[in-house]
C-alpha positions, 0 to 999 in steps of 0.5 A: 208845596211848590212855591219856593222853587216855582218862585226862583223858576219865575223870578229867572224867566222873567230875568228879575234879579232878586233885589229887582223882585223885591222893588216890586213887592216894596220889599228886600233882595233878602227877604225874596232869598228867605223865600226862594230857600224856604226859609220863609214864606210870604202874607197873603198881601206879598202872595198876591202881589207875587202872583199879580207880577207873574202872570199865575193864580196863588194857587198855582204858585203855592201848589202846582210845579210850574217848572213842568208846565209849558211856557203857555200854561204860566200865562195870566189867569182871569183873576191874574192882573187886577185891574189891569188889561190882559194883552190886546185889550183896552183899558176899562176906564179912562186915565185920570192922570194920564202919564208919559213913559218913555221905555228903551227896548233893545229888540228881545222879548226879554226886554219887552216883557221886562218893559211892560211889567214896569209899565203894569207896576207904574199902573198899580201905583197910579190906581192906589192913589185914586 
């Protein structure tokens, strides 16, 4: 089982703070610490959405040490992102409440990746209320 220590991995090179994550999952920092110090481990809900924020498929995240792997292999599975589109592609369906973002970006890819992970989350909250 790799899933506390490739949480730490993905949470830092994603550059989240642990209270950060958790806003994510609807969720505290705490519980996010349970889970990197392997004091606890997640529902298949909070697994899901863990795996959704990162790019990786649950198994991979529950059993393959993703800190070995390349940046590249970490990328989005097929299953990975539901609903949402992988990078370069459009969206399936057209927006029923189009919404307006505004993002600040200071020129890194940190900053873009946080960006877009905001924007995919805002997405999610959007599609739950349809």
């Amino acid at each position: 089982m790799y899933f506390a220590k490739n949480l730490r991995f993905l949470r830092r090179r994603a550059e989240l703070s642990q209270s950060e994550l958790g806003d994510k999952l609807a969720t505290d920092y705490n519980t996010i610490s349970r889970y990197e110090n392997g004091k606890s481990t997640p529902k298949l809900d909070a697994l899901t959405k863990l795996a959704q924020v990162f790019g990786v498929g649950i198994e991979a995240l529950r059993n393959e040490d993703l800190t070995q792997q390349p940046k590249a292999a970490a990328r989005p599975t097929e299953n990975s992102q539901l609903g949402s589109p992988r990078k370069g592609e459009a969206p399936t369906r057209p927006a029923k409440y189009p919404l307006l973002v505004s993002v600040e970006l200071d020129g890194t890819a940190a900053s873009l990746e946080r960006a877009v992970a905001r924007l995919v989350a805002i997405n999610e909250v959007v599609a739950e209320t349809d």
